[in-house]
C-alpha positions as CSV (number, residue, x, y, z in Angstrom):
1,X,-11.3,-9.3,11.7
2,X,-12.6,-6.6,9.2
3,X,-15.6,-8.4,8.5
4,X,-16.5,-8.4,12.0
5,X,-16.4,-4.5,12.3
6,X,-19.7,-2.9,11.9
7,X,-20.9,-1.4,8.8
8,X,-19.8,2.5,9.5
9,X,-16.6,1.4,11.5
10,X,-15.5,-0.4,7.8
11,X,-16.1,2.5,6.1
12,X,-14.3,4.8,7.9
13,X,-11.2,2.5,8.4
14,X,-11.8,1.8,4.4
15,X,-11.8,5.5,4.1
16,X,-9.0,6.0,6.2
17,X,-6.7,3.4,4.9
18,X,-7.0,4.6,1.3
19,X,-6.1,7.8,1.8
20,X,-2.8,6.6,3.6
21,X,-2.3,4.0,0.8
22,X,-2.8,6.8,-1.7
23,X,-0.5,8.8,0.0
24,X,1.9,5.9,0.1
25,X,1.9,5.5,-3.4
26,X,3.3,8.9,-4.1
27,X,6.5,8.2,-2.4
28,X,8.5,9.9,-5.0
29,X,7.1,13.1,-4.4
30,X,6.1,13.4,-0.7
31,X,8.6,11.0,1.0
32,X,5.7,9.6,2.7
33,X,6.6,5.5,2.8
34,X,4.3,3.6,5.3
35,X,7.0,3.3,7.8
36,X,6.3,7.1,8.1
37,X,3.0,7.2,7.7
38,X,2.5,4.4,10.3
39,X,5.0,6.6,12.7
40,X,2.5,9.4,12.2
41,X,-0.6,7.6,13.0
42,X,-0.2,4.6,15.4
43,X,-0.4,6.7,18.4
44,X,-3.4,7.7,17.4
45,X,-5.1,4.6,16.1
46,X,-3.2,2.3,18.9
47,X,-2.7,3.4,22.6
48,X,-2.5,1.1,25.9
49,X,-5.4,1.7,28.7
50,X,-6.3,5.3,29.8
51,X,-2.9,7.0,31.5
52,X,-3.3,9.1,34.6
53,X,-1.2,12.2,33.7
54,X,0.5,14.0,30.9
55,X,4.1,11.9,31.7
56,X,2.1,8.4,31.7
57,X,0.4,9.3,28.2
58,X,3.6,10.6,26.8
59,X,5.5,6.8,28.5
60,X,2.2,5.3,26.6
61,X,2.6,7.1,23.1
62,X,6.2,5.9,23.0
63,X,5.4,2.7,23.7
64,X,2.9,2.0,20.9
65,X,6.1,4.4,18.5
66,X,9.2,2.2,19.6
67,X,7.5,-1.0,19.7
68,X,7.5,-3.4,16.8
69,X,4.3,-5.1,16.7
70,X,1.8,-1.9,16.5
71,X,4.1,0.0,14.3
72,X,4.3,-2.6,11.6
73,X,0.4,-3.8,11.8
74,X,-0.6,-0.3,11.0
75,X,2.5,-0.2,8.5
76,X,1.0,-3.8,7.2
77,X,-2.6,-2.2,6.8
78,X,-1.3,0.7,4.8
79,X,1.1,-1.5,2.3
80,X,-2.0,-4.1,1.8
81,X,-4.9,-1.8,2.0
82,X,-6.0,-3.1,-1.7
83,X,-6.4,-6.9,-0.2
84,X,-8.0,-6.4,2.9
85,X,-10.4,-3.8,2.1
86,X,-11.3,-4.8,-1.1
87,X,-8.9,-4.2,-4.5
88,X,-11.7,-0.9,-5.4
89,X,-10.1,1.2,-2.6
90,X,-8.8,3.5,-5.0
91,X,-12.7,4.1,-6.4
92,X,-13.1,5.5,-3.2
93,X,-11.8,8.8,-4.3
């Protein structure tokens, strides 16, 4: 699937996924494990079809939190940034 993503849509999720892998990596100090870190952006990267109104987006956010599958892709992405993006993620920086 990443190689189907167009050129600046790779980059930024390259981009994006390093910095959350590099956080990752600093565990000891920032307590930032990609469970977290996936807590803290899944909503934002994953959300179900448009909601109508502030309750519906709030039922919708909760939804992409407490369920498994979205929660551990993103948590997947950030643990094995290296392989799927290419092992120089860290050069990025």
């Amino acid at each position: 699937l990443v190689n189907q993503l167009p050129e600046a849509n790779l980059v930024l999720v390259r981009h994006l996924f390093g910095v959350l892998h590099h956080i990752e990596q600093n565990y000891g100090v920032n307590q930032m494990n990609a469970f977290n870190l996936a807590i803290c952006i899944a909503p934002s990267m994953l959300w179900l079809p448009s909601p109508t109104g502030p309750e519906e987006e709030s039922k919708s956010t909760k939804k992409v939190i407490f369920q498994e599958t979205p929660l551990t892709t993103v948590q997947f992405l950030i643990e094995n940034s290296g392989e799927i993006f290419g092992g120089d993620i860290a050069s990025l920086f």
